[in-house]
N, C-alpha and C positions, 0 to 999 in steps of 0.2 A: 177639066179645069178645076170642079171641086179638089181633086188628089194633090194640082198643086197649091191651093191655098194652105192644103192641110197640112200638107210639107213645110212653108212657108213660115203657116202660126208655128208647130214644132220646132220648127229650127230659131226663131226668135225663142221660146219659151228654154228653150237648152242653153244658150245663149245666155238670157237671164238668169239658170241655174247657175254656168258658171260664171258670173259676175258676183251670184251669190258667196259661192264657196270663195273665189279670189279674193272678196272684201272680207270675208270671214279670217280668212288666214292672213290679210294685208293688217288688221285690228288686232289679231293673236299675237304678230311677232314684229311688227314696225312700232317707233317710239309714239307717243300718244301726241306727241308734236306735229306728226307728220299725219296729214287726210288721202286718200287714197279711195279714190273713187272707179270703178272699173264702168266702162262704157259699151261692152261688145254689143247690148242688145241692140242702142244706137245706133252702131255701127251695122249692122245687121239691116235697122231698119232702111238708112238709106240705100245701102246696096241694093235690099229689095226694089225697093222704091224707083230703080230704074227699068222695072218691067211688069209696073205693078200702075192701074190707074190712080189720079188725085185723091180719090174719095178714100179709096181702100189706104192707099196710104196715109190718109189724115187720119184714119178712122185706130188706125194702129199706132198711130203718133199719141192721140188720146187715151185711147189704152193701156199702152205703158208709161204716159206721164200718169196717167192715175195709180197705176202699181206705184209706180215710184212716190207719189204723193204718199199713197198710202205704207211704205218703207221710209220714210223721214215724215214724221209727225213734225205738226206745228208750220208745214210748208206749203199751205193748202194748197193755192194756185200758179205756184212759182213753175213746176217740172208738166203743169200743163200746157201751159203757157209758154215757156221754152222748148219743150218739143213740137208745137205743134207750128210756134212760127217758124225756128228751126227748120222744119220740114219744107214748108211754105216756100218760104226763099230759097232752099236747094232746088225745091221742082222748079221754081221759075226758073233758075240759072241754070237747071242741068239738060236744057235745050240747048245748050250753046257746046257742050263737052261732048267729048267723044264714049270708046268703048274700051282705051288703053288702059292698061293698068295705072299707072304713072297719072291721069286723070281720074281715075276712082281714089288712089288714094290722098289728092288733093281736095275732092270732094270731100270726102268722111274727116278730111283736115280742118276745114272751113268750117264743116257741117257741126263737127266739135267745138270747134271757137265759138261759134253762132249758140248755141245752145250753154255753153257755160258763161258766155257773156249776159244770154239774155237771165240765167240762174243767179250769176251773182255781181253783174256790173250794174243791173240797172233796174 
């Protein structure tokens, strides 16, 4: 069980890497008009998140909204607070979805709207 959490944390932390390097290069060569936010790790987390218990999952929903806190200064509690209710409301609903594909990626659909609503609608 340890081996695969460790799998787990890695594969979200690679994930973050390349989110990194994608906004680096989306700020290098797109017009300074244009925002461009990469989300894999999100993406990552929920996926996880359907074989993975509440706590652990909230526990890494806090984690990288605090990364992210701490990659945009000035935002203190916004990317905590939207990941972590984010998360919240997926785990309740995602007792009702299956294991299709077509369903996973309706989920991380949602799971994105939810989290850049609660970031910047409100």
């Amino acid at each position: 069980m340890r081996s695969v959490r460790r799998l787990h944390a890695l594969y979200l932390v690679v994930l973050l890497i390349i989110d990194l390097v994608i906004n680096s290069f989306a700020v290098s060569f797109l017009p300074n008009k244009i925002l461009f936010i990469s989300n894999l790790h999100f993406m990552g987390i929920l996926i996880l998140s359907q074989h993975e218990s509440k706590e652990s999952t909230l526990i890494k929903a806090l984690i990288f909204g605090f990364i992210m806190e701490l990659m945009h200064l000035g935002t203190f509690p916004v990317f905590i607070i939207a990941y972590t209710l984010s998360i919240v409301i997926i785990r309740i609903w995602e007792r009702y979805i299956g294991v299709s594909v077509i369903e996973f990626i309706i989920m991380v659909v949602i799971g994105l709207f939810l989290k850049e609503m609660f970031i910047y609608g409100l």
